[in-house]
C-alpha positions in Angstrom: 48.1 -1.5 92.7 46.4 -4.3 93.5 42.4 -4.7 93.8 42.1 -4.6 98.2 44.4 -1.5 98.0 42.1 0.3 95.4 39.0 -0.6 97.1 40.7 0.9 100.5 41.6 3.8 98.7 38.5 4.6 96.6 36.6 3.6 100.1 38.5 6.6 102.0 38.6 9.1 99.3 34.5 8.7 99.5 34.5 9.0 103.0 36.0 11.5 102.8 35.0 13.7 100.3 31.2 12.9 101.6 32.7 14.4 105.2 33.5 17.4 104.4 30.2 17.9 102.2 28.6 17.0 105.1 29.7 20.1 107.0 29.5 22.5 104.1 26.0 21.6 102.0 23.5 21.7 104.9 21.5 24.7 105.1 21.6 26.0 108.9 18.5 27.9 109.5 17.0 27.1 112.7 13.4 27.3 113.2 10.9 27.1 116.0 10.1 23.7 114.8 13.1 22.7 114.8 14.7 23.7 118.2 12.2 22.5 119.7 12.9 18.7 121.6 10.2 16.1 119.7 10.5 13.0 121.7 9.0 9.5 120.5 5.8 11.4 120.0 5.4 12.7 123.4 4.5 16.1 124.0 7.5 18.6 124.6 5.6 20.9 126.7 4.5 19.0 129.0 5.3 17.3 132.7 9.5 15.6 131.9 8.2 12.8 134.6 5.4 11.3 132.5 5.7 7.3 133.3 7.0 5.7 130.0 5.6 1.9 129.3 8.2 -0.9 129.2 6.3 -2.7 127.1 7.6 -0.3 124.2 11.0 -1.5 125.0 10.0 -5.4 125.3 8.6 -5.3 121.7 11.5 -3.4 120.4 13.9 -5.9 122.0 11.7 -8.8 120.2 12.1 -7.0 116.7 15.2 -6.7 117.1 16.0 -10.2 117.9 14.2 -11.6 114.9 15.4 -9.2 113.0 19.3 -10.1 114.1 17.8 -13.5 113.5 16.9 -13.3 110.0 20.5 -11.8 109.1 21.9 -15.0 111.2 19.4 -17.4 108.7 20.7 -15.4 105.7 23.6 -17.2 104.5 21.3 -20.7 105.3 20.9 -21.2 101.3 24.5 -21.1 101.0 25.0 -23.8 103.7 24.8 -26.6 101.0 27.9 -25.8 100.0 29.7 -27.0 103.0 31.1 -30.4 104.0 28.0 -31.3 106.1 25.3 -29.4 105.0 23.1 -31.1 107.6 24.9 -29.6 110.5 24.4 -26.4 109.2 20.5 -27.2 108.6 20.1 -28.7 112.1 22.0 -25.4 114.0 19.7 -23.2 112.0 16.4 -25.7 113.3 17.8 -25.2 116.3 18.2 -21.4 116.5 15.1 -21.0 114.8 12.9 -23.7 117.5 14.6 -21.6 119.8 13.3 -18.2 119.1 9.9 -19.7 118.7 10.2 -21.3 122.3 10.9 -18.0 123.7 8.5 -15.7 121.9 5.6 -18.5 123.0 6.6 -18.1 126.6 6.6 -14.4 126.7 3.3 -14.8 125.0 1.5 -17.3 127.6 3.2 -14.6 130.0 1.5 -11.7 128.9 4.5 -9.5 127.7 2.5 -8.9 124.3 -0.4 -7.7 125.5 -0.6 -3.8 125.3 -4.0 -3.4 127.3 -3.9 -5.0 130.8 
């Protein structure tokens, strides 16, 4: 066997094995606290129509993005390696001048600011 087909193989057998002790090692004893619906810190007992701020969502979106960003800049070190390493180097400036374009607009708009 070669070393792809042993890493497939020991891959599913994990998978698996770590499936079906999923179903089997968890201890099922339902509480109060835990049948009761816990929402993003909201309280369950109240109105289901309570007005939710976007501006959760637009800083989520933004962590996100630099965060997808950072795993885009990873293999940057590694870029030397190439045939042009400036290419590489200028597309990362670019991606990076970018990001920083866009998160100063949305500043100067006001889409940071939690208090209005």
């Amino acid at each position: 066997m070669n070393l792809i087909t042993t890493v497939i193989t020991i891959a599913a057998l994990l998978s698996i094995v770590l499936g079906i002790l999923s179903f089997w090692l968890p201890q099922m004893t339902p509480d109060h606290e835990k049948l009761s619906p816990f929402e993003c810190g909201f309280d369950p007992m109240g109105s289901a129509r309570l007005p939710f701020s976007l501006r959760f969502f637009l800083v989520a979106i933004l962590f996100l993005l630099f965060d997808l960003e950072i795993a885009l800049l990873l293999p940057l070190p590694w870029g030397d390696q190439l045939t042009s390493p400036l290419v590489t180097f200028l597309w990362a400036t670019a991606v990076l001048a970018l990001l920083t374009l866009g998160l100063i607009y949305e500043w100067l708009q006001g889409g940071l600011e939690w208090a209005e």
